[in-house]
TORKOL-4160 file (C-alpha; in steps of 0.2 Angstrom, whole numbers, padded with zeros to 4 digits, m for minus):
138
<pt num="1" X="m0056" Y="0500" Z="0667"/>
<pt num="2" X="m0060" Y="0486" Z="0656"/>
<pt num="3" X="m0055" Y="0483" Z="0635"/>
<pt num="4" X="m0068" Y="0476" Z="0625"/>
<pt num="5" X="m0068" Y="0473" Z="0607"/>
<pt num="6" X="m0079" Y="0468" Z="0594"/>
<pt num="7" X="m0072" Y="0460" Z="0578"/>
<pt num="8" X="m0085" Y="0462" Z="0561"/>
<pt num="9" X="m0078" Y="0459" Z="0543"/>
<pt num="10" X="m0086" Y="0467" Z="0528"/>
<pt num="11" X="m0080" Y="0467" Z="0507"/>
<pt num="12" X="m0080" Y="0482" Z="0497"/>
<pt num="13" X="m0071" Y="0491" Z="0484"/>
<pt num="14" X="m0060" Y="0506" Z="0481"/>
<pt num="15" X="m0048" Y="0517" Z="0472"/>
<pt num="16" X="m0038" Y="0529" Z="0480"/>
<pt num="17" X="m0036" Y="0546" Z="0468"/>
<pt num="18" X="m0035" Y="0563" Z="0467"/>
<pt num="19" X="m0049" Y="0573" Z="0463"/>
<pt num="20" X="m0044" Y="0583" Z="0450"/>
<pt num="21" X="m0030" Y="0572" Z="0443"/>
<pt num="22" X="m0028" Y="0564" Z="0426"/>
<pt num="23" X="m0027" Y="0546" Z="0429"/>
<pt num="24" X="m0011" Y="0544" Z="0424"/>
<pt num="25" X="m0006" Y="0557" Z="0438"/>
<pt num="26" X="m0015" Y="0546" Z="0449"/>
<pt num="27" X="m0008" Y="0531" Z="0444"/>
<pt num="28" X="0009" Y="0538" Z="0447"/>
<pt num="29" X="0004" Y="0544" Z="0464"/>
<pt num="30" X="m0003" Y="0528" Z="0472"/>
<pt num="31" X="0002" Y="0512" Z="0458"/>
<pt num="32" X="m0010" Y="0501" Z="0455"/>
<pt num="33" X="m0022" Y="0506" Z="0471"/>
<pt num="34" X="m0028" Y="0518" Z="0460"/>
<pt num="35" X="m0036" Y="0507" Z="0447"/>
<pt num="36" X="m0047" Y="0515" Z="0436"/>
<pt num="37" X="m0057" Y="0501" Z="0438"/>
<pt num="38" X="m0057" Y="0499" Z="0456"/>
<pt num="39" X="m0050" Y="0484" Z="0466"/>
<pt num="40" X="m0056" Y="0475" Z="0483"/>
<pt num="41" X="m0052" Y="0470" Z="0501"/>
<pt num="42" X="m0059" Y="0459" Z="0512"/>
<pt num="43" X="m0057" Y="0472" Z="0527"/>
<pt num="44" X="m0057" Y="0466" Z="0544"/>
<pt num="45" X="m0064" Y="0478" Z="0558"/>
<pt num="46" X="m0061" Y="0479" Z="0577"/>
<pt num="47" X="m0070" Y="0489" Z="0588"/>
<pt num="48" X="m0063" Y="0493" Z="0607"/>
<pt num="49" X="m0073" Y="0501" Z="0620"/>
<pt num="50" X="m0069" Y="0504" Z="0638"/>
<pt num="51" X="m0078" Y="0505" Z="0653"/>
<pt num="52" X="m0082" Y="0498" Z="0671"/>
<pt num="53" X="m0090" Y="0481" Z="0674"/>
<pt num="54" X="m0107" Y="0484" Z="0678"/>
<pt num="55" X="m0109" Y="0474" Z="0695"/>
<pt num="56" X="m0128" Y="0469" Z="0690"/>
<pt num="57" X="m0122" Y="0462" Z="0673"/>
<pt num="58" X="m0105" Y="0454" Z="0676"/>
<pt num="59" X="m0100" Y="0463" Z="0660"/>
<pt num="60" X="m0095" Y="0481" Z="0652"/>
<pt num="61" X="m0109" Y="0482" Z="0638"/>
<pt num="62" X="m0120" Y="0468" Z="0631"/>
<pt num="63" X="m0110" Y="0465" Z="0615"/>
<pt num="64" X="m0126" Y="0462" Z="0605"/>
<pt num="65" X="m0131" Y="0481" Z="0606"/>
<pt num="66" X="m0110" Y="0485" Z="0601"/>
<pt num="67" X="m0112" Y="0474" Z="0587"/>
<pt num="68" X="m0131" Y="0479" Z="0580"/>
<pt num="69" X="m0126" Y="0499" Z="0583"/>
<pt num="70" X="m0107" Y="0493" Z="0572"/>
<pt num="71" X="m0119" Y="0482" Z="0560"/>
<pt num="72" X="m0131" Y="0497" Z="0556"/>
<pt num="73" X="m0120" Y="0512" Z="0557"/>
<pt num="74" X="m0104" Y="0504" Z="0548"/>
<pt num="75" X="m0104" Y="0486" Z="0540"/>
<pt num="76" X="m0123" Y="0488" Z="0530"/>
<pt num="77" X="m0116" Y="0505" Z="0523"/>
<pt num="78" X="m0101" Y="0496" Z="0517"/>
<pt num="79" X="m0102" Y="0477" Z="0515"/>
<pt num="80" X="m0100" Y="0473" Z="0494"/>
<pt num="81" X="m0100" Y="0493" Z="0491"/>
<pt num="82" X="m0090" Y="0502" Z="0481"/>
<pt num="83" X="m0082" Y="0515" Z="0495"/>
<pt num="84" X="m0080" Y="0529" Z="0485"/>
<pt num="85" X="m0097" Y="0531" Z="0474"/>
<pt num="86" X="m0110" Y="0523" Z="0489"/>
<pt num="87" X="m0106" Y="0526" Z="0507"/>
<pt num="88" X="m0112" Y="0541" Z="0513"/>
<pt num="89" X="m0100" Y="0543" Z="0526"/>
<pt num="90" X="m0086" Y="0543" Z="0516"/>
<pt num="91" X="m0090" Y="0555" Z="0503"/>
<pt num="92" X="m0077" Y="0570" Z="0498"/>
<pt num="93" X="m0063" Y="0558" Z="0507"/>
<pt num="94" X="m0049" Y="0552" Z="0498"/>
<pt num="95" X="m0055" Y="0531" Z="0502"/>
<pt num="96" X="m0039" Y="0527" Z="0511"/>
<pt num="97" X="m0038" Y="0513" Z="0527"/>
<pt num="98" X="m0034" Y="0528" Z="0537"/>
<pt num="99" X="m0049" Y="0539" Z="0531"/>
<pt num="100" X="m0061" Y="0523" Z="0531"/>
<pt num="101" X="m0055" Y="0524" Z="0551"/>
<pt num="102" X="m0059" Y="0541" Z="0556"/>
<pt num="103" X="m0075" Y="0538" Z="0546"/>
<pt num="104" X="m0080" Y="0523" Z="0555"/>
<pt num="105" X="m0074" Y="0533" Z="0572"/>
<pt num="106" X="m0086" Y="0547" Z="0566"/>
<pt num="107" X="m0101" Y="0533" Z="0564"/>
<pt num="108" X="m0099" Y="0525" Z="0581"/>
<pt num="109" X="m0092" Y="0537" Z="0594"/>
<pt num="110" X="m0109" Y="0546" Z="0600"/>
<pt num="111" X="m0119" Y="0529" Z="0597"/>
<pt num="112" X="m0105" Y="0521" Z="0609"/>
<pt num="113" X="m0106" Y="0535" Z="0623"/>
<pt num="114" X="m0126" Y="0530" Z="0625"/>
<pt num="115" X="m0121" Y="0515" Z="0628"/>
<pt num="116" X="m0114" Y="0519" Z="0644"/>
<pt num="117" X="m0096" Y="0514" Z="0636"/>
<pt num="118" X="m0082" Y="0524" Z="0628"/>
<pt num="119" X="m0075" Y="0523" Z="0610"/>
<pt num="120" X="m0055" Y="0518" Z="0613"/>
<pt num="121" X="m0049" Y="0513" Z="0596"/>
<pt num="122" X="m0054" Y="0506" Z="0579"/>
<pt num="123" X="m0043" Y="0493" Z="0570"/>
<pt num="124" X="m0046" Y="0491" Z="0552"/>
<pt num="125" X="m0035" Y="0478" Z="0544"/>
<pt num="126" X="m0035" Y="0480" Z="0524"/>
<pt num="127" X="m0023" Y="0466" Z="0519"/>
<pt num="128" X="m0012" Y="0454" Z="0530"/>
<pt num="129" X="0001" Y="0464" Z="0529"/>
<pt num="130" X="m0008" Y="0483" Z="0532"/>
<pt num="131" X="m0020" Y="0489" Z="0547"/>
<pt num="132" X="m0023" Y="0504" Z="0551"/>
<pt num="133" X="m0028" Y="0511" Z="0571"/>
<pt num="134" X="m0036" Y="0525" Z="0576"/>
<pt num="135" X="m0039" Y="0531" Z="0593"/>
<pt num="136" X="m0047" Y="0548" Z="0590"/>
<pt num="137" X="m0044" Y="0566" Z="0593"/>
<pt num="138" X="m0030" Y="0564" Z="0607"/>
């Protein structure tokens, strides 16, 4: 079995909140991350499939297909977007790095499998300090 990741990097804004909470109430539950006024990252993404090396190829996937299928279902939904009022796929989620995971998880797994390759983990890295991983329903 063969590791394979694809890094993208995309730009967008959040605040994390409550629904349903004053602002004050949120401001006390997650500090200044829930800026009433949202605030940015400059997110870095990794994508890792596995599979076999396809003999024929000398390679597990073509990586242009991983990146146009990451590009169209993930990065164009959320590069210089606000995460909580425009991407679709995040919508009634608190917009948290480990939601924004799953989410992105949710976006690729089925396009991955028709690939011929399997979804094994998606790294987002919010700060220099923070990254979240997610491997999936285990």
């Amino acid at each position: 079995m063969v590791y394979l990741t694809r890094r993208e990097r995309f730009s967008a804004a959040h605040r994390l909140m409550q629904p349903g909470l004053s602002d004050a109430e949120n401001s006390e539950m997650y500090g200044p991350c829930s800026n009433p006024n949202w605030h940015g990252h400059n997110y870095e993404l990794w994508v890792t499939i596995k599979g076999e090396v396809k003999p024929e190829y000398g390679y597990v996937v073509d990586l242009k297909q991983v990146s146009n299928l990451i590009r169209e279902k993930v990065i164009d939904k959320l590069d210089h977007k606000n995460i909580n009022l425009e991407v679709d796929f995040m919508q009634d989620r608190i917009a948290s790095t480990e939601n924004l995971a799953i989410a992105i998880w949710e976006q690729l797994e089925s396009a991955i499998s028709k690939l011929g390759v399997t979804l094994h983990k998606v790294r987002i890295q919010e700060t220099e300090n923070n990254s979240v991983e997610y491997f999936g329903e285990q």
